[in-house]
C-alpha positions as CSV (number, residue, x, y, z in Angstrom):
1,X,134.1,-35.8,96.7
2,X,130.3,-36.7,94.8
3,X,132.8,-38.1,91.8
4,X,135.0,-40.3,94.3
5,X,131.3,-41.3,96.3
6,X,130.0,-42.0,92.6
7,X,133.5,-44.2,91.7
8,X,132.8,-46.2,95.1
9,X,129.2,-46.7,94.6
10,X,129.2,-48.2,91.1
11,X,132.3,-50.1,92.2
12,X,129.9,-51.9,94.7
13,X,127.4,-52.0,92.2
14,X,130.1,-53.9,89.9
15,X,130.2,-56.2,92.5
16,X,126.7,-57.1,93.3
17,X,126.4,-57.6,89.5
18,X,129.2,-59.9,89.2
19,X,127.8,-61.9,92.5
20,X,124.4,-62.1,90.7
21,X,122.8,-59.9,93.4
22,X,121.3,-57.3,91.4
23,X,120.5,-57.7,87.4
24,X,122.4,-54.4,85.8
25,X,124.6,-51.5,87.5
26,X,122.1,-48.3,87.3
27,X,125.3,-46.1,87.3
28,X,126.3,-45.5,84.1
29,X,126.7,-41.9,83.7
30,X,129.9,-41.9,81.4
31,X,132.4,-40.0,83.6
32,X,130.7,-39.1,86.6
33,X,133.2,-41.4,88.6
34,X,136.3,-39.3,87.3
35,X,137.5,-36.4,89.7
36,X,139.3,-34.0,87.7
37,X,142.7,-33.0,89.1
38,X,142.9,-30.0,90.7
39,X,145.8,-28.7,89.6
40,X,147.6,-29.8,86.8
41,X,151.3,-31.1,87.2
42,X,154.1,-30.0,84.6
43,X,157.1,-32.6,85.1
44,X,160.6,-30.9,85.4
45,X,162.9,-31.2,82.1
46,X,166.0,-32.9,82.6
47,X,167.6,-29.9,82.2
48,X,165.6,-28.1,84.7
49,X,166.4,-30.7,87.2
50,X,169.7,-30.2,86.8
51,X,169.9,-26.2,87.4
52,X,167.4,-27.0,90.5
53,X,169.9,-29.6,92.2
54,X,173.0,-27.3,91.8
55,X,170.9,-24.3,93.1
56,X,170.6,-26.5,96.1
57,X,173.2,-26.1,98.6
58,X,175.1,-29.6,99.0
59,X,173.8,-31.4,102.2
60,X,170.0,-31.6,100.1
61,X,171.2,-32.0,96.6
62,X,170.9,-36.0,97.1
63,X,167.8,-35.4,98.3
64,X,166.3,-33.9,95.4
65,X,168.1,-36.3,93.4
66,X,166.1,-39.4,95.2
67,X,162.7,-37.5,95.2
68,X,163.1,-37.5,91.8
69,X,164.9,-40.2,90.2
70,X,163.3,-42.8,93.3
71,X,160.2,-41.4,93.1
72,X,160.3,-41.1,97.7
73,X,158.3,-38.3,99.4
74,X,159.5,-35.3,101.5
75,X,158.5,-37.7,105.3
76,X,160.4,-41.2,103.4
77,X,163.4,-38.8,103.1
78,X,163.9,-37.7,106.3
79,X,163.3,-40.9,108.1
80,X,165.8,-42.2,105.9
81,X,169.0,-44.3,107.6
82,X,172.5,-45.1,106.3
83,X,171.2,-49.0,106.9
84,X,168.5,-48.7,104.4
85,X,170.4,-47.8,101.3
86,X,172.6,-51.0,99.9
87,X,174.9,-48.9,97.7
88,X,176.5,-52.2,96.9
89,X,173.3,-53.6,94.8
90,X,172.1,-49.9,94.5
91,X,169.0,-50.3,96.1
92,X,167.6,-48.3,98.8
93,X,165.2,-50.3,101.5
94,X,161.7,-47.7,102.2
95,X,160.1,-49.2,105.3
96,X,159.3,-45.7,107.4
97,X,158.2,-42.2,107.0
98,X,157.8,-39.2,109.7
99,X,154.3,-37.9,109.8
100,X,153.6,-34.3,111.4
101,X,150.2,-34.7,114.3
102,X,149.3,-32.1,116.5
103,X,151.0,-34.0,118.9
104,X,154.3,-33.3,116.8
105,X,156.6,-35.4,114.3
106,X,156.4,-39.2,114.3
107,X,157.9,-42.2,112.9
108,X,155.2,-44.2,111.2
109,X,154.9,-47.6,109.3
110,X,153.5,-46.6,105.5
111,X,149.8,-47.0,105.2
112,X,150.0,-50.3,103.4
113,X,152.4,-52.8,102.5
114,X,152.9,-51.7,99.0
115,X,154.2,-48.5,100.7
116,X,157.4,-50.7,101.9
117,X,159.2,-51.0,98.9
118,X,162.7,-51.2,97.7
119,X,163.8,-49.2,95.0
120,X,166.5,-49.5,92.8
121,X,169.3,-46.1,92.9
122,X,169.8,-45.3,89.0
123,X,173.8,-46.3,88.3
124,X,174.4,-42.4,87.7
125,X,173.2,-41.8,91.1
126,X,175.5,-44.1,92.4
127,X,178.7,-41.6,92.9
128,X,176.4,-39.1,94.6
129,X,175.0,-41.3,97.1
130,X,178.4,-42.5,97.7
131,X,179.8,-39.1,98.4
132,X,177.2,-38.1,100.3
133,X,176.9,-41.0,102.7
134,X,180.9,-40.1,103.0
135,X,180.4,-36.2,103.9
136,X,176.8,-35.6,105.6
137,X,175.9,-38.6,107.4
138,X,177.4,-39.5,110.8
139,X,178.5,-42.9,111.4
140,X,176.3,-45.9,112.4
141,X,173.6,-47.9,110.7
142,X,170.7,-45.7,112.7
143,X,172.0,-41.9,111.2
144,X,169.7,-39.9,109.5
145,X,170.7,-39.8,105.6
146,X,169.3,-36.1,105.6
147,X,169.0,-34.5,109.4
148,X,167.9,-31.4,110.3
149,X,171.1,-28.8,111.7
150,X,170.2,-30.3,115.6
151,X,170.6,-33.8,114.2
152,X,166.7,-34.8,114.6
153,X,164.4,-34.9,112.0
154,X,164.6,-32.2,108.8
155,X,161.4,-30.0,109.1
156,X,159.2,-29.2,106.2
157,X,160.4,-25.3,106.4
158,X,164.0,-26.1,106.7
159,X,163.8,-27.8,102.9
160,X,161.3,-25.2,101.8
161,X,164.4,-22.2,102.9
162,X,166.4,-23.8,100.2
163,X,164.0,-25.5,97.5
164,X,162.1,-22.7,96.7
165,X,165.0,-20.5,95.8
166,X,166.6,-23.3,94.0
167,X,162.9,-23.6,91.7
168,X,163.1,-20.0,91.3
169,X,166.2,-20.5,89.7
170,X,165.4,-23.2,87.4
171,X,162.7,-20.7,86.0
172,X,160.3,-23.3,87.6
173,X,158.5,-21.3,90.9
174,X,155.9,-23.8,90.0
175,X,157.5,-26.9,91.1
176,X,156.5,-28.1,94.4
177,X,159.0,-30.8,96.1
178,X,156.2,-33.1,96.0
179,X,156.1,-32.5,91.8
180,X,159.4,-34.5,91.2
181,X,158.2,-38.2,91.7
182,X,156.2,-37.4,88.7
183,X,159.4,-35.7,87.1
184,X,161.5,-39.2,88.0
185,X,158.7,-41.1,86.0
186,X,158.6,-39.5,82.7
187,X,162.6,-39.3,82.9
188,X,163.1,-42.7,83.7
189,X,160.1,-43.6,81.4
190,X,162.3,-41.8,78.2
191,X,165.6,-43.5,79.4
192,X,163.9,-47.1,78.6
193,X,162.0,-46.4,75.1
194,X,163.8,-47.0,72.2
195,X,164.9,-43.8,70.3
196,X,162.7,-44.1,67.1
197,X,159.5,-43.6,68.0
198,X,157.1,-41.5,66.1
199,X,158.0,-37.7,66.3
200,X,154.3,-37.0,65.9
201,X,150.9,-38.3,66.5
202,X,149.0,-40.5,69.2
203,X,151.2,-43.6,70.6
204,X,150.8,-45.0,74.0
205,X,152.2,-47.6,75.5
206,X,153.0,-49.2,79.4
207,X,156.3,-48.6,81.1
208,X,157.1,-51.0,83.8
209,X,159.4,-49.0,86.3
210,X,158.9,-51.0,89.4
211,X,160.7,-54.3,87.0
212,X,164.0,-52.5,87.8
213,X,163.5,-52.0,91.6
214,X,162.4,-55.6,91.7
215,X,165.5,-57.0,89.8
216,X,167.9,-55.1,91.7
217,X,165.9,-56.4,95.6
218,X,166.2,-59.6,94.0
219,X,170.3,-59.4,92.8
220,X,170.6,-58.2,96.4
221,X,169.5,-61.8,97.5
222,X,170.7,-64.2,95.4
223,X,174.2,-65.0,96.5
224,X,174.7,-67.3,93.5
225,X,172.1,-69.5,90.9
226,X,169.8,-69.0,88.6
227,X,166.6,-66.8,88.1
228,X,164.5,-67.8,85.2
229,X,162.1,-65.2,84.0
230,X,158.9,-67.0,81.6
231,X,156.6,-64.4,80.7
232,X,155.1,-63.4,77.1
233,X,157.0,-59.8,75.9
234,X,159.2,-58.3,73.5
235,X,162.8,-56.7,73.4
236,X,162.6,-52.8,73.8
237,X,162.9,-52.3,70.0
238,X,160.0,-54.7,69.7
239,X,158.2,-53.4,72.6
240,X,158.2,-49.7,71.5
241,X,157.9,-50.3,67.7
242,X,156.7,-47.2,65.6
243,X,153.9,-50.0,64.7
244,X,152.7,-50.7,67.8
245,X,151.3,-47.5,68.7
246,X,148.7,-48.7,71.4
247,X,151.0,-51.2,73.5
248,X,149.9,-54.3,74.9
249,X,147.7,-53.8,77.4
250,X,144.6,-55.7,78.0
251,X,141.9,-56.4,80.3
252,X,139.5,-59.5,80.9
253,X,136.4,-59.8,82.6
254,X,134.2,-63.0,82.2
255,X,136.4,-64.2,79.1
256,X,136.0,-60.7,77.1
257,X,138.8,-59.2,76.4
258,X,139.4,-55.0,75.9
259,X,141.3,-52.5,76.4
260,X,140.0,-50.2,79.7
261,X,141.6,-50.6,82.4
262,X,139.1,-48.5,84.1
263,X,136.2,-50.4,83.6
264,X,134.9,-52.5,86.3
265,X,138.2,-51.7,88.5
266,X,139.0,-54.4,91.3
267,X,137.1,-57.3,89.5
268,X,138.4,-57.3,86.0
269,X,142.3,-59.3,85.2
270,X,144.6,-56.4,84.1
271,X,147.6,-57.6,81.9
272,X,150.6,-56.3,79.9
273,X,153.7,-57.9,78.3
274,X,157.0,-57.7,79.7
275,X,160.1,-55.3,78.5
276,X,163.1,-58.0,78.8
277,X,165.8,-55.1,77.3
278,X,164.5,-53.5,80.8
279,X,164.8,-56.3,82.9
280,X,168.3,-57.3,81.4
281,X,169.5,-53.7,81.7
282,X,168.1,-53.7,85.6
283,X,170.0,-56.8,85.8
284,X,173.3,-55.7,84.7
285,X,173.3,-52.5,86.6
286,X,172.7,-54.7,89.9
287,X,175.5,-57.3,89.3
288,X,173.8,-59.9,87.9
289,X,174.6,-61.5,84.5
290,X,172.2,-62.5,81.6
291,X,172.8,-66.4,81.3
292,X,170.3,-66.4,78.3
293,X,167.5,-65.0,76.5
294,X,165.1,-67.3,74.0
295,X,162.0,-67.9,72.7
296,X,160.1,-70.5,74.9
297,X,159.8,-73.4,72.0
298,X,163.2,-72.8,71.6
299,X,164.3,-72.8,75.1
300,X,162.6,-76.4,75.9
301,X,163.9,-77.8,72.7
302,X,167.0,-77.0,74.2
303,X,166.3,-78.7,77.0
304,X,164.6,-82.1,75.8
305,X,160.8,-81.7,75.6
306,X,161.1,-84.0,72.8
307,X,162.8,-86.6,74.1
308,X,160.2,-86.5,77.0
309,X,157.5,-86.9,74.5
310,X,159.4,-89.8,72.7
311,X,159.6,-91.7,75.5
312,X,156.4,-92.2,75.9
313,X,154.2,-95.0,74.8
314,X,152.6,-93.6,71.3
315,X,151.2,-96.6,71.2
316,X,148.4,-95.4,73.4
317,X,146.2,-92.7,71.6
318,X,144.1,-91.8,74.8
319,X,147.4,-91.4,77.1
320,X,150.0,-90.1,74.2
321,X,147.3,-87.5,72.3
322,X,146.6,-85.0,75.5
323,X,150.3,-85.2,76.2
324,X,151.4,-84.5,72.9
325,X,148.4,-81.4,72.4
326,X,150.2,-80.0,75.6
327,X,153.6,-79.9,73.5
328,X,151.9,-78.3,70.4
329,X,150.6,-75.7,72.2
330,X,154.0,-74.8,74.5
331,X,156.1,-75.1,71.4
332,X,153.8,-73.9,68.4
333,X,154.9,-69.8,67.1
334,X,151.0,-69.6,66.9
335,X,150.4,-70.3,70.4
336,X,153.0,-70.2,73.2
337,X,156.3,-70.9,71.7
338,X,157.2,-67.9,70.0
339,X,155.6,-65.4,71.7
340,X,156.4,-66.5,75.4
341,X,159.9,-65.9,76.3
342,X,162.8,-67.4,78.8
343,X,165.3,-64.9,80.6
344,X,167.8,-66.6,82.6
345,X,169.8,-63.7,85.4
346,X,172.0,-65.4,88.0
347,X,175.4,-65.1,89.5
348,X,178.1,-67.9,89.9
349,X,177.3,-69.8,87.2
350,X,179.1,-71.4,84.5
351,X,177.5,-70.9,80.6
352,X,175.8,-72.0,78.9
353,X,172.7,-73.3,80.6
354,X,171.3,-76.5,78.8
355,X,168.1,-74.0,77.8
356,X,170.3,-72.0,75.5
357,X,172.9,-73.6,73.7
358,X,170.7,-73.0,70.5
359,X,169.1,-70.0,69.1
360,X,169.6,-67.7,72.0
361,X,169.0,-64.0,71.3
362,X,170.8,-62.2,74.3
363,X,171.8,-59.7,71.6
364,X,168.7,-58.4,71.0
365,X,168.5,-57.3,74.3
């Protein structure tokens, strides 16, 4: 409690000090702000996850599966409807959760809008879902995905009857239910970084895992077009190069850049480059194709920037300079062009798109 009060206080401080109320922030006891964690979480193995869910009797198994690999808690579970998972974009729609009160069980909102999300249903998940929206969920849009024996809501108890045997037997009596969102993050985490990393020594980099949820919400949309992703990033063999062994991100606060992203939290810019392998792969796995994949010079080459700038009166130094500065700095490989890149997803659309016809790199994806 004094470290989260100590967090909050300098927080404010921060602020004052960036308002130019106060001259300097008098906390600056190095870690005094950090609570340590009270217990220390071990994520599951794959291959303890795997004895756990077929310890589990078949009813919960998908459930376990979803805690895990979607990262939703025990009260998102058993709120769950048949009308909020889309097996047909693999996505599955979190907008409720059941909260226990003294006055008993109820259906609640989440506690802020970030808490309604969609997430995307990993493609090997896919047949299990599938099988058991087909044999334990009545029929309707409003069933419960995962009722309790009466039909109403699953209890807490009623899960624990089964799970803790199951953990047992996955030699991991550890393992709370609560455990495996963190489990789903380091799995899905490994399943998008390239295979030749460093066997040994310090590398860390940022894993973007709400980019797949977000591409697969978005494929669920778009009946047909075009979705053009700018952004500055890497392929995943670029991204998780042996080389690059302290990722990309970065933070900015009054025009000086570092690397904490603890520092000054709330008032600083916080910024990382984009995965487009993961992106692409989300794509695919949603339905949507890759239309292209370039660098952004090359991609408005493609698509005329020159021809703009040519028709424009040269002539006139004071009009033509700024516009043609502009073009140096989209297209030149030491400022925007090369390292800013142009992903093209859509659906319904005939190839190639004008932005690609030269020099696209789809295969490196």
């Amino acid at each position: 409690m004094r470290a989260h009060s100590y967090s909050l206080l300098r927080t404010i401080l921060n602020t004052a000090l960036a308002d130019d109320i106060i001259a300097a922030n008098p906390c600056r006891v190095r870690g005094a702000g950090s609570a340590k964690r009270a217990r220390q979480i071990r994520p599951a193995t794959l291959a303890e996850l795997e004895t756990l869910v077929t310890a589990m009797p078949g009813r919960y198994r998908l459930m376990v599966l979803l805690a895990a690999w979607c990262a939703m808690r025990f009260g998102e579970l058993t709120e769950l409807r048949r009308s909020d998972i889309d097996v047909r974009s693999g996505v599955v729609h979190i907008r409720r959760g059941v909260v226990r009160t003294d006055a008993g069980r109820i259906v609640k909102d989440p506690k802020s809008e970030a808490g309604k999300r969609d997430v995307a249903i990993p493609p090997h998940l896919i047949p299990a879902v599938k099988a058991h929206l087909a044999e334990h969920v009545a029929v309707g849009p409003d069933a419960l995905v995962f009722p309790a024996a009466a039909g109403d809501h699953m209890a807490p108890s009623a899960l624990d009857a089964v799970y803790h045997p199951a953990r047992e037997a996955a030699g991991r009596p550890d393992l709370r239910f609560h455990d495996l969102r963190h489990t789903g993050a380091v799995l899905a985490a490994a399943r998008e970084i390239a295979p030749d990393l460093p066997p040994s020594g310090r590398y860390e980099s940022e894993l973007g895992l709400a980019g797949r949820a977000w591409v697969g919400a978005l494929a669920g949309m778009l009946e047909a077009g075009v979705v053009l992703l700018v952004d500055y990033g890497f392929p995943a063999r670029e991204y998780y190069h042996p080389q690059r062994s302290m990722g990309t991100l970065m933070c900015h606060y009054r025009h000086r850049a570092h690397g904490d992203p603890f520092y000054l939290p709330g008032l600083q810019d916080i910024t990382a480059h984009v995965d487009f392998s993961a992106l692409a792969h989300a794509a695919a796995d949603a339905g949507l194709d890759v239309l292209g994949y370039a660098s952004q010079a090359d991609f408005l080459l493609n698509c005329g920037i020159t021809d703009i700038l040519g028709a424009e009166d040269a002539s006139d130094a004071r009009h033509y300079a700024p516009l043609a500065a502009q073009a140096q700095k989209l297209l030149s490989p030491a400022e925007m062009g090369e390292l800013f890149k142009v992903l093209a997803l859509g659906r319904g659309v005939a190839r190639p798109l004008a932005g690609f016809t030269r020099a696209d790199r789809s295969h490196t994806l």
